[in-house]
C-alpha positions in Angstrom: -1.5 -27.3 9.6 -0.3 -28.5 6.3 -1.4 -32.6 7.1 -4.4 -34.3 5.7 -5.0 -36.6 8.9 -4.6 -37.0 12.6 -2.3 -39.9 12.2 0.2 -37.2 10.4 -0.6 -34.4 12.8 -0.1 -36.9 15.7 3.4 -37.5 14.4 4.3 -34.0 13.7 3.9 -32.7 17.3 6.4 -35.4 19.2 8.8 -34.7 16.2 8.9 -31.4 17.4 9.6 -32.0 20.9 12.5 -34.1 19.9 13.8 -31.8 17.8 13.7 -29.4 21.0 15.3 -32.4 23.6 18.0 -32.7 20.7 19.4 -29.2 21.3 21.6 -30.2 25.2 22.6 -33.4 23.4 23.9 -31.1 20.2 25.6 -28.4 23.0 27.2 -31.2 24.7 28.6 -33.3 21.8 30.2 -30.2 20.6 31.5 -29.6 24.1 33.1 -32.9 24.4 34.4 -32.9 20.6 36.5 -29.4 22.0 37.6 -31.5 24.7 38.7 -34.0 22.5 40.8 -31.7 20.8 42.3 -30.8 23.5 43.2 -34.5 24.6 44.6 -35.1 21.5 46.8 -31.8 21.4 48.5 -33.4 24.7 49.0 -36.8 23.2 50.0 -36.5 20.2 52.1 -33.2 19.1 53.2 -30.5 20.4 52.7 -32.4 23.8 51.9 -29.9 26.1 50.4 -30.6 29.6 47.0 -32.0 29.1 45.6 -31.1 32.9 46.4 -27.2 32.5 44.5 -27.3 29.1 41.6 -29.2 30.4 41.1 -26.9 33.7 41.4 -23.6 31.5 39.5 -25.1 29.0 36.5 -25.9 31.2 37.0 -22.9 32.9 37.1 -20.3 30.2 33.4 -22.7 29.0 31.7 -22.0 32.7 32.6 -18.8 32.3 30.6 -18.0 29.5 28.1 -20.2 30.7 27.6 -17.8 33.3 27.8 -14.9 31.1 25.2 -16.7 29.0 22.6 -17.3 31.7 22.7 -13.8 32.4 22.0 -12.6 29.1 19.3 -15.6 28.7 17.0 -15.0 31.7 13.5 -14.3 30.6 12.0 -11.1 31.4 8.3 -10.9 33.0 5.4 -8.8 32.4 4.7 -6.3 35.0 2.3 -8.1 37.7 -1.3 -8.0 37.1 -0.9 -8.2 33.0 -1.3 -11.1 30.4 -1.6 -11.2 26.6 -4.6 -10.3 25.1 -5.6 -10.1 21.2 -5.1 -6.8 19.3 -7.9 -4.2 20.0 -9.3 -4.4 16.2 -9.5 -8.3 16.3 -11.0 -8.2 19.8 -13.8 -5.8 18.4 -14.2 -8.5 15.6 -15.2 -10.7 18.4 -12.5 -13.5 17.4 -9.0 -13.7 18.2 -8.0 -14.5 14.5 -10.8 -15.6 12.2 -10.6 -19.4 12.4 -9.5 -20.3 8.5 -6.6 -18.2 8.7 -3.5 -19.5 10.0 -1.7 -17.4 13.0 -0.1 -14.3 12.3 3.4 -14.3 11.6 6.1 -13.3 13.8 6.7 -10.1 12.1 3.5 -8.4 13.4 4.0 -9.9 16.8 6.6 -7.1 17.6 4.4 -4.4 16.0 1.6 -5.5 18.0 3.6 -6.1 21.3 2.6 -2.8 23.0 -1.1 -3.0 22.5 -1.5 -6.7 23.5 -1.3 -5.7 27.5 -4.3 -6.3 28.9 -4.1 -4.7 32.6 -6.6 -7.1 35.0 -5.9 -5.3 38.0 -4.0 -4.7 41.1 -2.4 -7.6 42.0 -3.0 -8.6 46.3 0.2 -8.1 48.5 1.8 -11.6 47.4 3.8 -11.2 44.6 6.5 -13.2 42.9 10.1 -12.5 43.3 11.7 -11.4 40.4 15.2 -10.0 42.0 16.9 -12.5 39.7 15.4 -11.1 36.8 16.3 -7.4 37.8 19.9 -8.3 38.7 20.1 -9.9 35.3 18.9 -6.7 33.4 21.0 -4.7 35.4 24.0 -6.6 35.1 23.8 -7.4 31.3 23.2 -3.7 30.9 26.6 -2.8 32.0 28.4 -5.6 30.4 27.4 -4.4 27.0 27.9 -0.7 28.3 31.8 -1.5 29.5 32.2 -4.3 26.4 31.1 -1.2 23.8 33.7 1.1 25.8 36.3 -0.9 26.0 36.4 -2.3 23.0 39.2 -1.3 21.7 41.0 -2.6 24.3 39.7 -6.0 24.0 42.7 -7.2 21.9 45.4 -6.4 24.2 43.2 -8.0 27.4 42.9 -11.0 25.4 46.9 -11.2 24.6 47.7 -10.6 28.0 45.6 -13.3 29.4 46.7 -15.7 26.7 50.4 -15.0 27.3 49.2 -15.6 31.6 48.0 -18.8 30.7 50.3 -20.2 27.8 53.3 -20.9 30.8 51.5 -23.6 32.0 51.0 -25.5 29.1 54.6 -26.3 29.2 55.5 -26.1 25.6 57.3 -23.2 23.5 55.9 -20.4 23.8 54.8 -19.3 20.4 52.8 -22.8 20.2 51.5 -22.2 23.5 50.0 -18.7 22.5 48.4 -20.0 19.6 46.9 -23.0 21.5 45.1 -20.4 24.6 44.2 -18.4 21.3 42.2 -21.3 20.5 41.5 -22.4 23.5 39.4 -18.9 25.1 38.0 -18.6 21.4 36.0 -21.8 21.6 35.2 -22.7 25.1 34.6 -19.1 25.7 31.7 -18.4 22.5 30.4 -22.2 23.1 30.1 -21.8 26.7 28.0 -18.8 25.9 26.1 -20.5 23.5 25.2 -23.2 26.2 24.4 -21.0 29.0 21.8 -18.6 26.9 20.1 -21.6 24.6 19.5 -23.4 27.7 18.3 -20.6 29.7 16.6 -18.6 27.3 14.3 -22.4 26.3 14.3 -24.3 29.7 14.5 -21.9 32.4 11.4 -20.1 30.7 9.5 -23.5 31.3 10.6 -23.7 34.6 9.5 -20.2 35.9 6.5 -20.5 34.6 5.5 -23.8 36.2 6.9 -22.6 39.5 4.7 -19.1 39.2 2.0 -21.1 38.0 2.0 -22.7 41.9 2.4 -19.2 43.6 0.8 -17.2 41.8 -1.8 -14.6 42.9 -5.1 -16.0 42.0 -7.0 -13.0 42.7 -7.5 -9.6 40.9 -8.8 -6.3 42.7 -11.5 -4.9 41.3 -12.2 -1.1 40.6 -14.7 -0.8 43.7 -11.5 -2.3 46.0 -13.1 -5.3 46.2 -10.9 -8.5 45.3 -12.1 -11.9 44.0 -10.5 -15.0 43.3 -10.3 -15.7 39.4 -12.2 -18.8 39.9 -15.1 -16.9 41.0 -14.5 -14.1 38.7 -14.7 -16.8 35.3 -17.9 -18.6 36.8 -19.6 -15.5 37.3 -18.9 -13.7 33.9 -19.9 -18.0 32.6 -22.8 -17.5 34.1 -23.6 -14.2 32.5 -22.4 -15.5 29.1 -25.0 -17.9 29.3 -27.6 -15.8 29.9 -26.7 -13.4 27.5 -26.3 -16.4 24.9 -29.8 -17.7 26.0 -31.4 -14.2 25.2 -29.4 -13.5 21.8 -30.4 -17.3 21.0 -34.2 -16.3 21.5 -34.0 -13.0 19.6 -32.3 -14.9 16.5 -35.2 -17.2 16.5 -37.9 -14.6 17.0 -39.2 -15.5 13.9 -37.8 -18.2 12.6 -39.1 -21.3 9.6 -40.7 -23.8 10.5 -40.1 -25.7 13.2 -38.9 -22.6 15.1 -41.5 -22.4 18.0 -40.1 -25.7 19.4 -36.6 -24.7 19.3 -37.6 -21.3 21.2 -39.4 -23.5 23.3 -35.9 -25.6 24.0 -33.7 -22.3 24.8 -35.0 -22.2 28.0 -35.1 -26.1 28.8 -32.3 -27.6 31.3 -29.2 -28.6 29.5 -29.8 -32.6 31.3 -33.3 -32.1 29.9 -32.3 -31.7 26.1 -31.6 -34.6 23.6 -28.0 -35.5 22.9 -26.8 -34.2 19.7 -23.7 -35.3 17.9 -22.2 -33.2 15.6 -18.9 -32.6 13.3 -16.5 -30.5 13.1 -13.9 -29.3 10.3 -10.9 -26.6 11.1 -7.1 -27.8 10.5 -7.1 -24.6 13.4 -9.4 -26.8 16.0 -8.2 -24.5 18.8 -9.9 -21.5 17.6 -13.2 -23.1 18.4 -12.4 -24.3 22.1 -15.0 -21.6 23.4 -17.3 -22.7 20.9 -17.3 -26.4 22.0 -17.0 -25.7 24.8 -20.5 -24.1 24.8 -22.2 -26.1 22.4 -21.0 -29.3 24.8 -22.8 -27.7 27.6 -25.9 -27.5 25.5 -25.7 -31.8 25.5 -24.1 -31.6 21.7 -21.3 -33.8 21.5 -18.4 -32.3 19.0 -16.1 -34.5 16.9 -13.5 -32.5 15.5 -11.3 -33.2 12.3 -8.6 -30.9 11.1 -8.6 -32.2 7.2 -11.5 -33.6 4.5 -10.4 -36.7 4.0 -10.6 -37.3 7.7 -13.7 -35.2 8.0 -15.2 -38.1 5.6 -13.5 -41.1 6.8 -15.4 -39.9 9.9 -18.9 -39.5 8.0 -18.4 -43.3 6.9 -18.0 -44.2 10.9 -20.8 -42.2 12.7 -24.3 -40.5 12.4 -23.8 -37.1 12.5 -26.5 -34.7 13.0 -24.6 -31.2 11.9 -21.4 -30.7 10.1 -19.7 -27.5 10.6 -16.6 -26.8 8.3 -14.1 -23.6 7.7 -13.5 -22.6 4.6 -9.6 -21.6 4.2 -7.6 -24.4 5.4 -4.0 -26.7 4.7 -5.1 -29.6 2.4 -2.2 -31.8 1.6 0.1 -29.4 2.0 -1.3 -26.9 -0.1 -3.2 -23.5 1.4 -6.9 -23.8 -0.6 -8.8 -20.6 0.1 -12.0 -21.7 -0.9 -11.4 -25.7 1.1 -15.1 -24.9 2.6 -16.7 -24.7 -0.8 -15.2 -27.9 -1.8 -15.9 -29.6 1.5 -19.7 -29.1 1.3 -19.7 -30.3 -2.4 -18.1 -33.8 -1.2 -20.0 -34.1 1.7 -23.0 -32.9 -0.3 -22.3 -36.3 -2.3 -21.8 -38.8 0.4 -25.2 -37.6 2.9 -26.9 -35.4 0.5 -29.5 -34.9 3.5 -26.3 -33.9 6.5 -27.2 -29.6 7.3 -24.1 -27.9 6.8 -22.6 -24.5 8.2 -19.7 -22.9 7.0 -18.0 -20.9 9.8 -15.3 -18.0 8.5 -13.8 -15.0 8.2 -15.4 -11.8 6.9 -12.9 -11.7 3.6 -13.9 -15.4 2.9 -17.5 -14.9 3.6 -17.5 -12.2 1.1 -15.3 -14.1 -1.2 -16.8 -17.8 -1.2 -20.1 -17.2 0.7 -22.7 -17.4 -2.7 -20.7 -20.8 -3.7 -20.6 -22.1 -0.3 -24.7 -21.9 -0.4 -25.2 -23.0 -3.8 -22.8 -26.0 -2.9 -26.0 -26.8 -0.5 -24.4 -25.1 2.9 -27.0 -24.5 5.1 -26.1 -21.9 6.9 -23.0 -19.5 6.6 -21.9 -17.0 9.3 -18.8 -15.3 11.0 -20.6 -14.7 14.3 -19.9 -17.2 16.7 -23.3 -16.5 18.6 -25.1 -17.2 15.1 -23.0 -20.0 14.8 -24.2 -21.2 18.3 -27.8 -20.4 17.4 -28.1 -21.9 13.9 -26.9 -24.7 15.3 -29.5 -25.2 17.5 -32.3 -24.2 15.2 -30.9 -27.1 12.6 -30.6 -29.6 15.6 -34.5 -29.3 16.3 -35.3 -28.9 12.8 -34.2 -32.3 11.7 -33.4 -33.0 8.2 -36.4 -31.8 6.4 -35.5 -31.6 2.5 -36.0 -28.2 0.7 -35.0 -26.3 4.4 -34.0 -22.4 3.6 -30.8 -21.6 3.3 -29.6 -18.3 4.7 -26.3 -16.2 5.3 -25.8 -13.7 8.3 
């Protein structure tokens, strides 16, 4: 992320959106500075008729509005799709390992065909794209007839400029030159206005209105259709169990202290002690899942996205567990070994804090023997041994001289 605390982080995100709002304002104060020209071309010389100029001039500018919307309608998946993660990174178990930054937009168009993940047959209500397939269809041909015709484009501009120069009421050769002008500017900037806006806004707006009609249920392969409510508490609930029985294998044998937190894998979650823990990604979104779980075991999960805020937070609260990546944006600068350096500086303010270093499979292999001579407790890229070790340091407490280990 590139910022070394919230307070800059915070800041970044509404600059962003205001650089977004910015773009109508930007549009329209170029639109009125065309119309200003105009004004002035009718007021000062060659005095032509301002009205005539002003009508064409708005009119030539809705016109490529128009053309602009078409072109700027967003194109759907086909029902009964979304976007999934590319096959190799789903078989990694992650969507990106969580101390690299996203992928750039390079590989997104590489990846594009193998990102459709196909739920199901959508039920009988669908969403009505006709506006969508008129606009395809539509833009199709105008680029089809505009390649064609090209050569002719000249002469159709000369003729409509010498159709609409009489009205301006000046001599001709100024007139021409003025409609020249004229269909140049209001005609590429109306354009410009009609696909920015639709291309960013109308995007927003489609997808809030097919978020409320939306089908909500998928058809399964037996024919059999559930409601995706149903469908995500089910596959939670056999998650959990899954998790529960991976947590027990992992501590089938582990050091001391390991028969009570077997014992605990199988308490109620409102029957276990509150744990609160912290944890270090400048990617926090990576882990939602993660929390997610580990909150539902009754561990409470502070997150900070830099190490000086990771430590300011140390000074504030009793932490049971920190958790840290090990790539990661400090203060601007991309440190690939940031978890190595982490532990040794939280090593020195709570020499006695269990640490666990959760990263990608090139890091682990690069920085894993550092991480655990810097005094990391545990080191993984599994997110099921993350969720395990977790517990298993939980319930062991902060015994001095506990094994480190990597998996």
């Amino acid at each position: 992320m590139g910022k070394s605390d919230t307070s800059s982080v915070g800041a970044s995100a509404p600059a962003a959106v205001r650089k977004k709002d910015a773009l109508p304002f930007i549009l329209l104060y170029i639109l009125l500075a065309g119309l200003l020209a105009v004004m002035a071309g009718a007021l000062l010389p060659p005095y032509y008729h301002a009205v005539p100029a002003l009508l064409w001039s708005m009119g030539l500018c809705v016109s490529g509005m128009l053309l602009g919307f078409l072109f700027g309608i967003p194109r759907s998946l086909p029902l009964g799709t979304v976007n999934a993660a590319p096959s190799d990174e789903r078989a990694n178990g992650k969507a990106r390992p969580t101390d690299e930054p996203p992928a750039p937009n390079a590989d997104a168009a590489a990846d594009n065909a193998s990102n459709t993940l196909f739920l199901g047959t959508p039920t009988p209500m669908e969403i009505n794209s006709n506006l969508v397939e008129v606009s395809d269809w539509l833009t199709k041909i105008i680029v089809g007839v505009g390649l064609i015709e090209l050569k002719s484009l000249p002469g159709s501009a000369h003729s409509m400029a010498a159709f609409i120069a009489p009205s301006l009421a000046t001599d001709m050769p100024t007139a021409m030159a003025l409609v020249g002008g004229i269909m140049l500017f209001f005609s590429v900037h109306g354009f410009l206005i009609g696909y920015l806006l639709t291309r960013i806004y109308l995007s927003i707006m489609i997808k809030r209105a097919d978020s409320l009609v939306k089908n909500e249920s998928v058809r399964l392969e037996s024919g059999k259709e559930i409601e995706v409510t149903e469908l995500s508490r089910l596959q939670q609930k056999s998650l959990d169990d899954m998790q529960q029985a991976v947590t027990q294998l992992l501590l089938a044998h582990p050091p001391d202290g390991g028969a009570a937190v077997t014992a605990m894998a199988g308490v109620p979650t409102a029957q276990k002690p509150s744990s609160l823990v912290l944890w270090l990604d400048d990617h926090p979104r990576n882990n939602t899942l993660l929390v997610e779980q580990l909150e539902r075991e009754n561990i409470k999960v502070d997150q900070a996205v830099s190490t000086r805020q990771a430590l300011a937070m140390l000074q504030q609260k009793r932490y049971a567990l920190f958790i840290t990546d090990m790539g990661r944006v400090e203060n601007g600068r991309r440190l690939k070994d940031a978890g190595v350096r982490t532990v040794r500086e939280v090593r020195q303010v709570q020499p006695e804090l269990p640490i666990i270093v959760y990263c990608s499979k090139d890091t682990l292999a690069n920085y894993g023997t550092q991480a655990e001579m810097a005094g990391a407790r545990f080191i993984t890229t599994s997110g099921t041994s993350l969720l395990a070790s977790v517990n298993q340091l939980l319930h062991q407490g902060r015994a001095d001289g506990a094994p480190s280990f990597i998996s």
